[in-house]
PLY file of the C-alpha trace (Angstrom):
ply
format ascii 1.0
element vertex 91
property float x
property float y
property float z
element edge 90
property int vertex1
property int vertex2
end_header
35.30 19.72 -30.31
32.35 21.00 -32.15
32.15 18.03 -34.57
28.79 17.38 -36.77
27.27 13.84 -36.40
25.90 12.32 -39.17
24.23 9.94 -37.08
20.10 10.36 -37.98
18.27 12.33 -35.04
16.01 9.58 -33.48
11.94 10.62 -34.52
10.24 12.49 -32.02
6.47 12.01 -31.54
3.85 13.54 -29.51
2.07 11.55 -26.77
-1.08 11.79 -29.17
1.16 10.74 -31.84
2.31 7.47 -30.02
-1.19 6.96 -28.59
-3.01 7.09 -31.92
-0.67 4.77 -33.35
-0.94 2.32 -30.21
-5.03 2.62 -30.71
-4.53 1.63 -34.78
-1.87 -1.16 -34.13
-4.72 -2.37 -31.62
-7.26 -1.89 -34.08
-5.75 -4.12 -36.34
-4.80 -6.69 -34.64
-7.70 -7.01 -32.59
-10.64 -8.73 -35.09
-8.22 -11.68 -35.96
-7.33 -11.85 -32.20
-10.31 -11.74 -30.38
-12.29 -14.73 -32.07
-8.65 -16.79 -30.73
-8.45 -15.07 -27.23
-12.28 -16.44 -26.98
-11.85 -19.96 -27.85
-9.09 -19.94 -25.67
-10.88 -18.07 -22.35
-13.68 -20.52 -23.05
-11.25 -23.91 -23.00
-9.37 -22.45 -20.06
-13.11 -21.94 -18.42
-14.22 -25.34 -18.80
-10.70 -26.88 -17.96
-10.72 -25.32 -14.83
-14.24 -26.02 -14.01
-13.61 -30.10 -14.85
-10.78 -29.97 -12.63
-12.40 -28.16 -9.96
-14.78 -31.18 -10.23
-12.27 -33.68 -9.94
-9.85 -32.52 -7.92
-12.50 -32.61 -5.03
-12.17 -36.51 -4.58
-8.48 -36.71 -6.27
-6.39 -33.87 -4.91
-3.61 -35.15 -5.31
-3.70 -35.77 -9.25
-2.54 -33.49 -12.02
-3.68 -31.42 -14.95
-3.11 -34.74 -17.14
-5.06 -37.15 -14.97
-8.18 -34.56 -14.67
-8.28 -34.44 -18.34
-7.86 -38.25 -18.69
-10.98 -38.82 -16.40
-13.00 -35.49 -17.71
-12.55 -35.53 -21.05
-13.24 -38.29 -23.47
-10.14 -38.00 -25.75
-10.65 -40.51 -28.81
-7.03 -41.21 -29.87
-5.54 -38.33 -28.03
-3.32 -38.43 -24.44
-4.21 -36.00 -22.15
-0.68 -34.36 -22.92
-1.96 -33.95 -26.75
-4.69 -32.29 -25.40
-3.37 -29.74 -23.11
-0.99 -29.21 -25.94
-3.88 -28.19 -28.43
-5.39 -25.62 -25.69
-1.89 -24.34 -24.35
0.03 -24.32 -27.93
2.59 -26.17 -25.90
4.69 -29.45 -25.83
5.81 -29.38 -22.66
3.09 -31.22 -20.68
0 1
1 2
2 3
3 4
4 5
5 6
6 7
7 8
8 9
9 10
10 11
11 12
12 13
13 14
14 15
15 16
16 17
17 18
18 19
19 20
20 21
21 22
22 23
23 24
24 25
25 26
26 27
27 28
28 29
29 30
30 31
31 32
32 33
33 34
34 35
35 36
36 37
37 38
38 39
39 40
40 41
41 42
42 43
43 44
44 45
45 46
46 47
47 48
48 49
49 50
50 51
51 52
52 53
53 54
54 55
55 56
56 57
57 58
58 59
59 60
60 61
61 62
62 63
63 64
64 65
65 66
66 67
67 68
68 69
69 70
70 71
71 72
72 73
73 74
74 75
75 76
76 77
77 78
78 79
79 80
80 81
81 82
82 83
83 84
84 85
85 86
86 87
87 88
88 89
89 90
């Protein structure tokens, strides 16, 4: 009936105490974040403006055949290359 747990209490912090610690997680994270976040905004950016472009006269095409007749790709398919900007192998 009146039985002690010895189960730890769960920490109890102040909203200024969780905020502060959201604002220095954030403030670490952000300078090796931000220089990534702005390559990336600037790929997506031009990706979208190249397809834009060619999906005026081919509207019926997809991501992979805008990049095939946008971008000059060397060696690379155009799923490589949405694979490099996306950090995905799906395409």
């Amino acid at each position: 009936m009146g039985q002690i747990s010895d189960k730890p209490q769960p920490a109890q912090y102040s909203d200024d105490e969780v905020l502060d610690a959201l604002n220095r997680a954030a403030d670490l994270v952000e300078p090796r974040a931000m220089p990534l976040i702005k390559d990336l905004a600037t790929d997506l950016v031009n990706l979208m403006v190249n397809a834009v472009v060619h999906l005026l006269d081919h509207p019926d095409d997809t991501l992979a055949d805008v990049v095939a007749a946008q971008y000059d790709l060397d060696h690379e398919t155009p799923e490589q290359f949405l694979s490099e900007i996306f950090h995905d192998a799906t395409w």
